[in-house]
Each structure stands twice: as structure tokens, then as C-alpha cells.
SEFIKE-827960 format. One record per residue (C-alpha): residue number from 0; y, x, z; residue in one letter. Coordinates in steps of 0.05 Angstrom, whole numbers, plus 5000, padded with zeros to 4 digits. Example, Ala and Ser with C-alpha at 12.3 -4.5 7.8 and 13.67 -1.06 7.14 Angstrom:
<nodes>
{0 {4910 5246 5156} "A"};
{1 {4979 5273 5143} "S"};
</nodes>
This chain:
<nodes>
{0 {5499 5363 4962} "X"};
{1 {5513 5332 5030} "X"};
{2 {5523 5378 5091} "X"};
{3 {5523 5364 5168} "X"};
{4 {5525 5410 5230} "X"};
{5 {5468 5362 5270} "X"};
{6 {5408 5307 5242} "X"};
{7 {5448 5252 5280} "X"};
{8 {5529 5277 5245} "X"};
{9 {5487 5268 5173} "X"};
{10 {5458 5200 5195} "X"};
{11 {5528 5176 5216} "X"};
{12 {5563 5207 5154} "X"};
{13 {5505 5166 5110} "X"};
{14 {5511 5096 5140} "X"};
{15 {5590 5108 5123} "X"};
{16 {5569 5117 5053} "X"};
{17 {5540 5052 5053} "X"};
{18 {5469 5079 5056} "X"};
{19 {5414 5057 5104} "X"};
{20 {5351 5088 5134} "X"};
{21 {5306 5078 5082} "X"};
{22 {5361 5114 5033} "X"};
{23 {5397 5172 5063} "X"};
{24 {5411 5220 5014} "X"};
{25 {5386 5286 5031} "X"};
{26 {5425 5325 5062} "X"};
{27 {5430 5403 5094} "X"};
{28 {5441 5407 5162} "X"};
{29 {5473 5466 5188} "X"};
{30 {5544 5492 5182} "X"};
{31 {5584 5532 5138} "X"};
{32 {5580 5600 5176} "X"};
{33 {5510 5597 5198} "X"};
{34 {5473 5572 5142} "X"};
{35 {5421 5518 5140} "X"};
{36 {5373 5504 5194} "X"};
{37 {5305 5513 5167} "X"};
{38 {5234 5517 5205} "X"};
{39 {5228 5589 5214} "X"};
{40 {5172 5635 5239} "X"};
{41 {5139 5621 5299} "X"};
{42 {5171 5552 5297} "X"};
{43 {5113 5491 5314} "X"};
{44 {5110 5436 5268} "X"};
{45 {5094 5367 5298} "X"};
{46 {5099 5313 5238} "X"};
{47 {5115 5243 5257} "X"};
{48 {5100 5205 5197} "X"};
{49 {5034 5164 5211} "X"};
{50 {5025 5137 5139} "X"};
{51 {4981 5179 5107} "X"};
{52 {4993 5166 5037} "X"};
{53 {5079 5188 5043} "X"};
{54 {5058 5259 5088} "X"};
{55 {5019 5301 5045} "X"};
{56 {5065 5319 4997} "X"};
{57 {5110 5354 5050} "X"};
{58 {5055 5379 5089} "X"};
{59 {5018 5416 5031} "X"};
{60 {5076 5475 5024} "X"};
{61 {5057 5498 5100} "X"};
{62 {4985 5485 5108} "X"};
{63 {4955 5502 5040} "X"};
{64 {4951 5576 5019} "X"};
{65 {4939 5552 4947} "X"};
{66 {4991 5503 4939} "X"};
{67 {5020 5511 4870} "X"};
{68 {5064 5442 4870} "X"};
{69 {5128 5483 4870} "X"};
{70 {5150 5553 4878} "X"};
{71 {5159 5577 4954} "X"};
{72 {5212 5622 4970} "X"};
{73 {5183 5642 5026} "X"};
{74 {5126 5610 5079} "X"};
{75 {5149 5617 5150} "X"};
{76 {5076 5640 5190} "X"};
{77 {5084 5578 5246} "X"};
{78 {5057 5572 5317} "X"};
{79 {5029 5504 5286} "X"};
{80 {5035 5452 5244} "X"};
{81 {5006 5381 5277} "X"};
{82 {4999 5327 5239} "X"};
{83 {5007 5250 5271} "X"};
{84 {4941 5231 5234} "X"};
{85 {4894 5258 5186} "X"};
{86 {4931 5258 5121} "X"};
{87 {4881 5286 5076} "X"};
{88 {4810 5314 5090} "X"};
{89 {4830 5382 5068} "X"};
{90 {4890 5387 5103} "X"};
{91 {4883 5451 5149} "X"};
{92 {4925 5433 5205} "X"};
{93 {4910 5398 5276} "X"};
{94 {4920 5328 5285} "X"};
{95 {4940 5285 5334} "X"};
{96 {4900 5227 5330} "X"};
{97 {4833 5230 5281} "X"};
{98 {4817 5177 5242} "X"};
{99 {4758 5124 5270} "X"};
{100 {4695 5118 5231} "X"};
{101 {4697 5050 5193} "X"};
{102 {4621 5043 5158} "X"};
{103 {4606 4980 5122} "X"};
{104 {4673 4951 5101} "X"};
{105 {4684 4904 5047} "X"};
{106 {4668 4964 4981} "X"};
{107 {4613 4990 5013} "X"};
{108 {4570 4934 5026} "X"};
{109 {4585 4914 4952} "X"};
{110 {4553 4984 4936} "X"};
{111 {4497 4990 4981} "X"};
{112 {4478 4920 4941} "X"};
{113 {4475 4955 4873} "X"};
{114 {4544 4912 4857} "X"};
{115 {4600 4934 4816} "X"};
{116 {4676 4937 4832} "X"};
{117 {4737 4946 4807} "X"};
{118 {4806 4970 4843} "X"};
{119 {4875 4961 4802} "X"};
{120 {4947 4961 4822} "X"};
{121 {5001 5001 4809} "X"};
{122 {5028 5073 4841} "X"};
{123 {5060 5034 4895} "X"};
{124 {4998 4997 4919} "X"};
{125 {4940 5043 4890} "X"};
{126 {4931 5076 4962} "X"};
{127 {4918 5011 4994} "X"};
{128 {4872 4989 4941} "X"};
{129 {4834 5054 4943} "X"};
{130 {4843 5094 5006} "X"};
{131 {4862 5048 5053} "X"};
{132 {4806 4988 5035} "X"};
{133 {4755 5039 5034} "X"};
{134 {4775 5059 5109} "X"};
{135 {4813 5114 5095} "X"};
{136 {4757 5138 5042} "X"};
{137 {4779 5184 4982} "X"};
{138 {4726 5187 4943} "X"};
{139 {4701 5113 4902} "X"};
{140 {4636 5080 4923} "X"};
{141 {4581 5086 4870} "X"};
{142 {4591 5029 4819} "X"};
{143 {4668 5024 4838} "X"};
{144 {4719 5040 4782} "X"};
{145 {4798 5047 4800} "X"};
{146 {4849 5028 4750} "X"};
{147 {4924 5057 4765} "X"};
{148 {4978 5021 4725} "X"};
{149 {5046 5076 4735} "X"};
{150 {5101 5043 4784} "X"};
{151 {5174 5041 4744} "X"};
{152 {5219 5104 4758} "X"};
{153 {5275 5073 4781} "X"};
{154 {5317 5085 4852} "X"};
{155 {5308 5015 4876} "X"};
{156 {5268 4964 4853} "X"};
{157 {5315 4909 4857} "X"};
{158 {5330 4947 4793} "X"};
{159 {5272 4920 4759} "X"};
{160 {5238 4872 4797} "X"};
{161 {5184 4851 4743} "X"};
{162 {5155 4930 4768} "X"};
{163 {5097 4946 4726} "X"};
{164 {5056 4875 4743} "X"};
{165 {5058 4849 4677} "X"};
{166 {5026 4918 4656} "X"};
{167 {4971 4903 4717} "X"};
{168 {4957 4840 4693} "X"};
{169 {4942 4869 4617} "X"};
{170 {4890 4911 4644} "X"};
{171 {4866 4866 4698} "X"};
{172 {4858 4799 4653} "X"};
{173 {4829 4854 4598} "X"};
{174 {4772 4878 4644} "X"};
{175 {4756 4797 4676} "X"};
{176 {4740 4784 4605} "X"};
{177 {4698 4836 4592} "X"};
{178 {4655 4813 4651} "X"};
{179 {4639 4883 4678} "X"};
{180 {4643 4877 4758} "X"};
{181 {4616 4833 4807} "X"};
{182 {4685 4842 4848} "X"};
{183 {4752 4860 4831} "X"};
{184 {4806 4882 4885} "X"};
{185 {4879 4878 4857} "X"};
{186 {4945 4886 4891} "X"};
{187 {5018 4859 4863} "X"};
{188 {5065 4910 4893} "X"};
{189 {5129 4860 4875} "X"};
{190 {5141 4811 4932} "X"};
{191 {5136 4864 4988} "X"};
{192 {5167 4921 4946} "X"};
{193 {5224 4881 4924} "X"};
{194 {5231 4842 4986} "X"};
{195 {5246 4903 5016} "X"};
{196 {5313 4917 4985} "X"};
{197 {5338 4847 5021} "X"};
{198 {5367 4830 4948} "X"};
{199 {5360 4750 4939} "X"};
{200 {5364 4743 4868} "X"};
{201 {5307 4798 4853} "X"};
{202 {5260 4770 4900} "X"};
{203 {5268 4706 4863} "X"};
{204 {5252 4747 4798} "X"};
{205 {5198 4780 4839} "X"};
{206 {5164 4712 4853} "X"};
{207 {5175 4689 4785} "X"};
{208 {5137 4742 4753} "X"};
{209 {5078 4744 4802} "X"};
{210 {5066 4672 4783} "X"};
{211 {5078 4683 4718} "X"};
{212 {5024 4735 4726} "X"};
{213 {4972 4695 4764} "X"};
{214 {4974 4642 4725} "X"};
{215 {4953 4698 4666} "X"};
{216 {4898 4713 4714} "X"};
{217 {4865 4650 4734} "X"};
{218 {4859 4633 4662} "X"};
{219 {4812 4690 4651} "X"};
{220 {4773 4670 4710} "X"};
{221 {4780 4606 4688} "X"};
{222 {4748 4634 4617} "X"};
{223 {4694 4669 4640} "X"};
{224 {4677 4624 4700} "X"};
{225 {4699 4671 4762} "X"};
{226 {4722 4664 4829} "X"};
{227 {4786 4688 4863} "X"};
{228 {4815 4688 4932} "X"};
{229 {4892 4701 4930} "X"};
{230 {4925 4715 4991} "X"};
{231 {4972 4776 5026} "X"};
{232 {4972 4814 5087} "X"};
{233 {5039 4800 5112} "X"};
{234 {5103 4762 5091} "X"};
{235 {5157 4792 5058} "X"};
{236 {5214 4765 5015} "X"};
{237 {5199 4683 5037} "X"};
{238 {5250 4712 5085} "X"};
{239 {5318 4755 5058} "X"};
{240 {5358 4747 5107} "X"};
{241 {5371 4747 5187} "X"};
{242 {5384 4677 5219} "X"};
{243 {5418 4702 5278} "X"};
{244 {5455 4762 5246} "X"};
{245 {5475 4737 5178} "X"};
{246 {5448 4793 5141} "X"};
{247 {5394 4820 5091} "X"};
{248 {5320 4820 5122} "X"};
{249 {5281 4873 5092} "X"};
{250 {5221 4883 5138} "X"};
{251 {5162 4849 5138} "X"};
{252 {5151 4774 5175} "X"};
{253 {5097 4755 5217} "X"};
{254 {5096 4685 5188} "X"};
{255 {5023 4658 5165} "X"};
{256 {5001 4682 5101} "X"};
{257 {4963 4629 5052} "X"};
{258 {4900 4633 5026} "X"};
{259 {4879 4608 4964} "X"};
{260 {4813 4595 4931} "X"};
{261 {4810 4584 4859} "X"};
{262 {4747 4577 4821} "X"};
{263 {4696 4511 4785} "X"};
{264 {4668 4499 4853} "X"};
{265 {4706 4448 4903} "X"};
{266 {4712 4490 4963} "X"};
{267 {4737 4472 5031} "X"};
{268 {4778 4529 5073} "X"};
{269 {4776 4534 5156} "X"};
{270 {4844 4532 5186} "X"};
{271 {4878 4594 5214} "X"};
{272 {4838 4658 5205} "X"};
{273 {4851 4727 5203} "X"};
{274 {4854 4788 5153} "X"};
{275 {4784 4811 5184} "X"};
{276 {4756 4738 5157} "X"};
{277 {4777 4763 5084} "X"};
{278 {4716 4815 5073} "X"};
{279 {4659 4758 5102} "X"};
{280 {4690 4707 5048} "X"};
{281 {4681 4754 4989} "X"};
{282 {4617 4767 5014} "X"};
{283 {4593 4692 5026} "X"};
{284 {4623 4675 4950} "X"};
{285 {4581 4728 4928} "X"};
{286 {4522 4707 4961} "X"};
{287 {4518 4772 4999} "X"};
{288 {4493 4782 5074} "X"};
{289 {4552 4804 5118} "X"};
{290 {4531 4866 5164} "X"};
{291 {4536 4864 5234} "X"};
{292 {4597 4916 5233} "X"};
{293 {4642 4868 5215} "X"};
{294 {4677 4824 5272} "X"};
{295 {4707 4770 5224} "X"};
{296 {4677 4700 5199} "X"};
{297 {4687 4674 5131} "X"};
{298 {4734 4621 5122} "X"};
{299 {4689 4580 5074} "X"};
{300 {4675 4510 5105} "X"};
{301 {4636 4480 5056} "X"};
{302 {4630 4454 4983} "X"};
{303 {4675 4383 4980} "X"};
{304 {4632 4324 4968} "X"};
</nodes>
């Protein structure tokens, strides 16, 4: 157990133990005589963290009267408990910003056409193929399915860079032969996960078994005469490390992404585009109308000749 008088003596005590700000251990602050500082009664509660999915678990033990996740000590009464954004839908606490109404994204158009859908990834990436896509939606569209693959327990996953995508691809390449959806989201957690621990030699591994893994993939569509777009949403691990400092980049780039279309028809791609273009291309290789809600264009040019 680590111990500091202040936030800032722990943070300085951590980066001398080699760790950085994505791995501080925890660590009590408060000193010897007085105890640990702990939010007490009366004590407002203003929660910083604007990812949604990474919150709730530490804002259930103060706003939820029937939260059985662990056993509470005691629950200090507080002045109030704010939360950046909306967290959860039955989170009963204030918040700071509410979440904008997002109607006729990508999944629910598919619905509203009578389509069917499927959403796979593992635990690292199941949010963002489930709550996030569906505009910060909980609840699946009618004819959507969600497949989650569990991420590997491990502290880092430099560790095991391989993660659980060979696992993905099982189910995934399982469920394009069995022909049962019109559209499939998936999302392979490895480049950016792995990326993030600025360790070279994993990220190679990472790479390696992603296209190990698509190439798995295509086959099936290949097989069963499907369609694919295979892109990402930002760069990662094509850059590990800092040209002006020298040392390991773990954040993501703002390089161009690529976009790839794979399928039996000779397509043609527009140049540039942007991650609001992604939903209108599904849509236009499904032969589906694009609503008016959506400001994007799809970057299908035209069948080569």
C-alpha cells in the first residue's frame, strides 16, 4: 500500500517508481496521524471523467441506494455528486453537460429498414461498438444482435498483444457464414490498445495478428459473397515513438486513416473523407436511402469499368 500526505507528493513518488499516468498505483493520501482523506458528509462531488463507459463503476457506490457491487462501510450523505456527462441513464446525479439527441445514425436506419445487424468486439471495444455507435444508446435496435468476446486479464497488454482477436474472429467468420445479417459492425481492439503501451515489438505482434485476422475474415466474405469496408478512427501504433523527444508515443496520431473496400464488385473510392462519410457508404453498399440527419457523403465513386 502506497501512502502520501497530498494528490501531487503520490504523483511525484509514482513517476519515481517508474510508473506513468495511465499506471499509478493506487495510493492513500493522507498522513500517518490523521488518517486518510476520504469524501466525507456534506462534501460535493464534481467528477471529471467525460468517458462514459470508465465513470460508472465509481459513481454507482454514491448515487445508487441499491448498489450491491461491493460492501459499503459507510455512504457519506453529500451536498452533491455532478457528473461531467451522462454516464448512464439511471444514474441519479446532476450532470454537467447532457448528452445531444443523435436520431438516425448508422444502426438505426438499418432497423427502421427491417435489416439485421450484428455488433462484436471484445470488452475493450464492446462500448464503442454498442453504446457509442448507437449515439450513446443502451439498449440494441430491433433486429441488432451484440456479440462480446472477454478482453485478456492481464496488467498491460503489451503482455499479450494477440488480445482476444483471434477469439473475435472465431465468432465473427462463424456468424458471416451463417449469412444471418445484412450488416455486421466489428472492432479489433489490438493496434490502439497495444499501441498504447509505446512497446515496439508488441505493436508489431499487434499488426501481425490483425492481418492475420482479416485475412480470416475476407475469406468468409469472400465465401459467401459479402462486402466489407475496413478502416479506423484514428492512428495509433504506425507511430511508437516521439521524433523530437526520442521517446515512446502512446497517444493517438492525427495522421489519415485508410479505407478499404473489399468485395466481387470493382469499386472506385473518393479521396479524403471523413468519419461522418463512413455511415452514407454502408448505406449506399446496401442500397439503402441515407436520411437527411446525416451531414456526411459516401465515399463510393463509382463501379471501375
Amino acid at each position: 500500500e502506497y501512502r502520501a500526505s497530498t494528490a501531487a507528493e503520490g504523483l511525484k513518488a509514482a513517476y519515481e517508481r517508474g510508473e506513468d499516468d495511465e499506471f499509478v498505483l493506487p495510493t492513500v493520501l493522507g498522513d500517518q496521524q490523521q488518517g486518510p482523506v476520504t469524501i466525507a458528509e456534506n462534501d460535493a462531488v464534481l467528477f471529471m471523467n467525460f468517458r462514459a463507459d470508465r465513470a460508472r463503476e465509481l459513481t454507482y457506490p454514491f448515487t445508487d441506494d441499491n448498489f450491491t457491487g461491493f460492501e459499503r462501510s459507510q455512504r457519506p450523505a453529500l451536498a452533491g455528486f455532478v457528473m461531467l456527462t451522462e454516464y448512464a441513464g439511471d444514474i441519479n446525479a446532476a450532470c454537467a453537460y447532457p448528452p445531444q439527441s443523435l436520431p438516425n445514425g448508422l444502426g438505426e436506419t438499418v432497423s427502421a429498414q427491417g435489416k439485421t445487424q450484428l455488433r462484436i468486439a471484445e470488452t475493450e471495444k464492446y462500448a464503442h461498438v454498442t453504446f457509442f455507435f448507437n449515439g450513446g444508446r443502451e439498449q440494441p435496435f430491433t433486429g441488432e444482435d451484440r456479440v462480446l468476446v472477454p478482453s485478456p486479464k492481464v496488467a498491460t497488454y503489451d503482455l499479450q498483444p494477440e488480445m482476444s482477436a483471434h477469439e473475435v474472429t472465431d465468432k465473427l467468420v462463424e456468424r458471416i457464414e451463417q449469412g444471418l445479417y445484412d450488416m455486421v459492425i466489428c472492432n479489433y481492439a489490438n493496434p490502439d490498445m497495444v499501441g498504447h503501451t509505446g512497446n515496439m515489438a508488441a505493436a508489431i505482434k499487434a499488426a501481425e495478428t490483425l492481418d492475420a485476422c482479416l485475412q480470416r475474415v475476407v475469406a468468409a466474405l469472400e465465401k459467401t459473397g459479402g462486402q466489407c469496408l475496413i478502416t479506423a478512427d484514428h492512428g495509433n501504433c504506425e507511430q511508437m515513438k516521439d521524433a523530437s523527444t526520442g521517446q515512446a508515443h502512446t497517444a493517438h496520431t492525427t495522421f489519415p486513416v485508410p479505407l478499404v473496400y473489399v468485395g466481387p464488385t470493382a469499386l472506385t473510392l473518393k479521396d479524403g473523407g471523413r468519419l461522418c462519410d463512413l455511415a452514407p457508404s454502408l448505406l449506399a453498399l446496401m442500397g439503402l436511402e441515407q436520411p437527411v440527419d446525416m451531414d456526411g457523403q459516401s465515399l463510393i465513386a463509382a463501379p471501375r469499368g
